[in-house]
matplotlib code that plots the C-alpha trace (Angstrom):
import matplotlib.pyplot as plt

x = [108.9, 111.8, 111.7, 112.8, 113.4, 115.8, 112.7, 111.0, 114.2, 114.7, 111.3, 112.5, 115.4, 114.0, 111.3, 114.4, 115.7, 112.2, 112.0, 113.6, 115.8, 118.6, 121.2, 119.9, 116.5, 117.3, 115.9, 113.0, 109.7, 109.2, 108.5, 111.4, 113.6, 110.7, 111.5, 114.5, 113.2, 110.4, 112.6, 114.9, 111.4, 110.3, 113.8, 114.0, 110.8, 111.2, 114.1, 112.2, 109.3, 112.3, 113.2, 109.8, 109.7, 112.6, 111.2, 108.2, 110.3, 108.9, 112.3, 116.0, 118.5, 120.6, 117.3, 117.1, 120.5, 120.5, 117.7, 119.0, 122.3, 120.0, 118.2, 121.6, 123.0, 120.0, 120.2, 123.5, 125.0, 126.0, 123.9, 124.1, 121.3, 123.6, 122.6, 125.1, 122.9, 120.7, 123.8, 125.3, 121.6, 121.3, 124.6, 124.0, 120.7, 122.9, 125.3, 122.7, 121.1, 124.6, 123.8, 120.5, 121.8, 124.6, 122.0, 119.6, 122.5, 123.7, 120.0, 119.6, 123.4, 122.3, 126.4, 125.8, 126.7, 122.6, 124.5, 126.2, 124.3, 123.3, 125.0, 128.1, 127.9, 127.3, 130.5, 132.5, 131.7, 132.3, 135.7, 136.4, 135.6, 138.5, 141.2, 139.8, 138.7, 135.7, 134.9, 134.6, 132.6, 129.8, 130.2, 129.0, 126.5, 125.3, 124.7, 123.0, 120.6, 120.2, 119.2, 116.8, 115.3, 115.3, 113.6, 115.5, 115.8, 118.3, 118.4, 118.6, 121.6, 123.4, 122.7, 124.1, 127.9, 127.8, 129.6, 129.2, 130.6, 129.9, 128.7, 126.0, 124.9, 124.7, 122.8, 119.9, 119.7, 119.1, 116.9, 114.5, 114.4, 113.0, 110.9, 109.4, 108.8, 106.7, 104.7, 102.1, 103.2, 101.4, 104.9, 105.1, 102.6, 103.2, 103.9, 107.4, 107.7, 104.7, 107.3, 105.0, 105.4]
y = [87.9, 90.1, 92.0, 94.9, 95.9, 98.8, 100.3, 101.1, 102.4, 104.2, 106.0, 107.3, 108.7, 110.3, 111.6, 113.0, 114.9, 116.4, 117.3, 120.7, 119.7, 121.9, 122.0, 125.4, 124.1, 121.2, 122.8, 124.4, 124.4, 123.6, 119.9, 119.2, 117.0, 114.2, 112.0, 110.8, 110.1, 108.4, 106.5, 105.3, 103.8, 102.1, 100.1, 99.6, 97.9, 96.0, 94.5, 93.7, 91.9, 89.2, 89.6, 88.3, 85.4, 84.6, 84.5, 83.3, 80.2, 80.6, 81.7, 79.8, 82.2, 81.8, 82.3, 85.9, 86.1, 86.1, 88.6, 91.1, 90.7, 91.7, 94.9, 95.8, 95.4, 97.7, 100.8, 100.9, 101.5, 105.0, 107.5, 110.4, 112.9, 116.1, 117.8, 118.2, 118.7, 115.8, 113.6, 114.4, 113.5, 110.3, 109.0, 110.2, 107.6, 104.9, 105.3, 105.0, 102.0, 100.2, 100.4, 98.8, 96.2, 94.7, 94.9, 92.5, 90.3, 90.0, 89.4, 86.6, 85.0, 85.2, 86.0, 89.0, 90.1, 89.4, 90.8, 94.0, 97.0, 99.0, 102.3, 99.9, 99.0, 102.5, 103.4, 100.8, 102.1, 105.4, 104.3, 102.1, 105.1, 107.3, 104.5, 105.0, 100.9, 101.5, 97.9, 97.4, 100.5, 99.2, 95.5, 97.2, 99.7, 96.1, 94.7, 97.0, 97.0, 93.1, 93.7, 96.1, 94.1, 91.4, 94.3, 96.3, 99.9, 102.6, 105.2, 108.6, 109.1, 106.6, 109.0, 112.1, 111.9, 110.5, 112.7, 113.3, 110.8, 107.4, 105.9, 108.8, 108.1, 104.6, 105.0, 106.8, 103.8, 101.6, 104.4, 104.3, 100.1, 100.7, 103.4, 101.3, 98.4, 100.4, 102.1, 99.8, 96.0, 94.8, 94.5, 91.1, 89.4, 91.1, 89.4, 90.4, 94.1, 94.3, 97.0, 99.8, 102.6]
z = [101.3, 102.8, 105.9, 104.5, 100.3, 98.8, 97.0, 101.0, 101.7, 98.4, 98.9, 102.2, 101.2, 97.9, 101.1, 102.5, 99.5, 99.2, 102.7, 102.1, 105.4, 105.9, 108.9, 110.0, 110.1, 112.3, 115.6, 113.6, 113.6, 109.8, 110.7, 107.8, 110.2, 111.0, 107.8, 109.1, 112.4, 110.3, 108.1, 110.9, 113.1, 110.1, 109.8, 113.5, 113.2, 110.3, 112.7, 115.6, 113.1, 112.8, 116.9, 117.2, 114.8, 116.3, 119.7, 118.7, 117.4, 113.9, 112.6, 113.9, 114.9, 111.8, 109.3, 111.6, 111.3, 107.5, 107.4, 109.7, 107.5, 104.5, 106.1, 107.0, 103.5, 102.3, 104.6, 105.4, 101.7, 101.0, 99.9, 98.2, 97.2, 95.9, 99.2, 101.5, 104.7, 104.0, 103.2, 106.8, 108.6, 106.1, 107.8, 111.0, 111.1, 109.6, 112.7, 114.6, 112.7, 113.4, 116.7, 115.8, 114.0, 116.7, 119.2, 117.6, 116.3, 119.8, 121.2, 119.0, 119.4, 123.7, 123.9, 126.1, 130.0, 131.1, 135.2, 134.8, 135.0, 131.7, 133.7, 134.0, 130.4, 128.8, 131.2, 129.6, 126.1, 126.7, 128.3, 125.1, 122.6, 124.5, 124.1, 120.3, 120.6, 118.5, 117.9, 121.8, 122.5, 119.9, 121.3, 124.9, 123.3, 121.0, 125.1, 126.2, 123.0, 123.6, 127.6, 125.9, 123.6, 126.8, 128.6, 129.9, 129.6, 129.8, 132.5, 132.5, 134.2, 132.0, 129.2, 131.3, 130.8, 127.5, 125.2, 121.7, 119.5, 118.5, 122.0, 121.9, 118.3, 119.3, 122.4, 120.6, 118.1, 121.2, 122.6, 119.4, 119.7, 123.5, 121.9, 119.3, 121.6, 124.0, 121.5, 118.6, 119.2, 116.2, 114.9, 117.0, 114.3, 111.5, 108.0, 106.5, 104.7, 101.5, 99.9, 100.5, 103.1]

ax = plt.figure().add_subplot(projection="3d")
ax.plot(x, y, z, "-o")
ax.set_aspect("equal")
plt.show()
């Protein structure tokens, strides 16, 4: 049984078009932006469901591997509902997700700096993304997601001088793994995704 199917994520984003979500509304009070926070939990947890079969040694790395590699497939295909303003926060989650997605990759590969400090590495990013070395700014932000899911956690004042770009969008993908790890942990022996939301 998959971790994650194309009909969950399907519903979510046909929940999204019927949100009535519009840019305007974003700071509002109409409770129209909480899909996509919604939608973007429920993938980050169908991730960590295979973070702890992994660690729970009921998975090998490259089994994970594989079915990170097909959540990924799923959410991260473009979308398009015909409205504009749902369309800009429907890739805004997948950068995000990306985010996600490196972090639990590199968890599970172990290749990451276990030493540095998270500040250090959120530094480095940022510095990356100026020299426009995108790839290296997500392999940082993908190390600090792994010392998260290792448990670790971000602080404050690494967030600070972040500005906005593709570090920041990253950062609150790794933000909303620590997020979903400190709130229900039934996820850690829970049975791969039923298809339902």
């Amino acid at each position: 049984m998959p971790f994650y199917t194309s009909e969950r994520w399907n519903n979510w984003v046909g929940k999204a078009k019927e949100s009535g979500f519009t840019i305007d509304s974003a700071e509002g009070k109409d409770g129209s932006a909480a899909v996509f926070t919604y939608m973007e939990d429920d993938v980050i947890l169908a991730c960590l469901k295979v973070i702890a079969k992994f660690e729970r040694k009921v998975m090998a790395a490259s089994d994970a591997l594989d079915a990170l590699s097909e959540i990924k497939e799923i959410v991260l295909a473009r979308v398009e509902t015909g409205n504009n303003d749902v369309d800009l926060m429907l890739e805004s989650i997948q950068l995000s997700l990306n985010s996600v997605f490196a972090s639990c990759e590199m968890y599970i590969e172990g290749g990451f700096d276990r030493k540095k400090s998270i500040e250090d590495l959120v530094s480095e990013a940022v510095a990356a993304e100026k020299a426009e070395d995108i790839s290296g700014a997500l392999w940082h932000i993908a190390e600090v997601g792994a010392r998260v899911l290792s448990g670790g956690s971000i602080p404050e004042k690494a967030m600070e001088s972040v500005p906005d770009g593709f570090v920041a969008e990253w950062l609150d993908g790794v933000d909303s793994i620590s997020a979903a790890m400190l709130g229900d942990t039934s996820y850690k022996y829970d049975e791969a995704d039923d298809g339902e939301d």
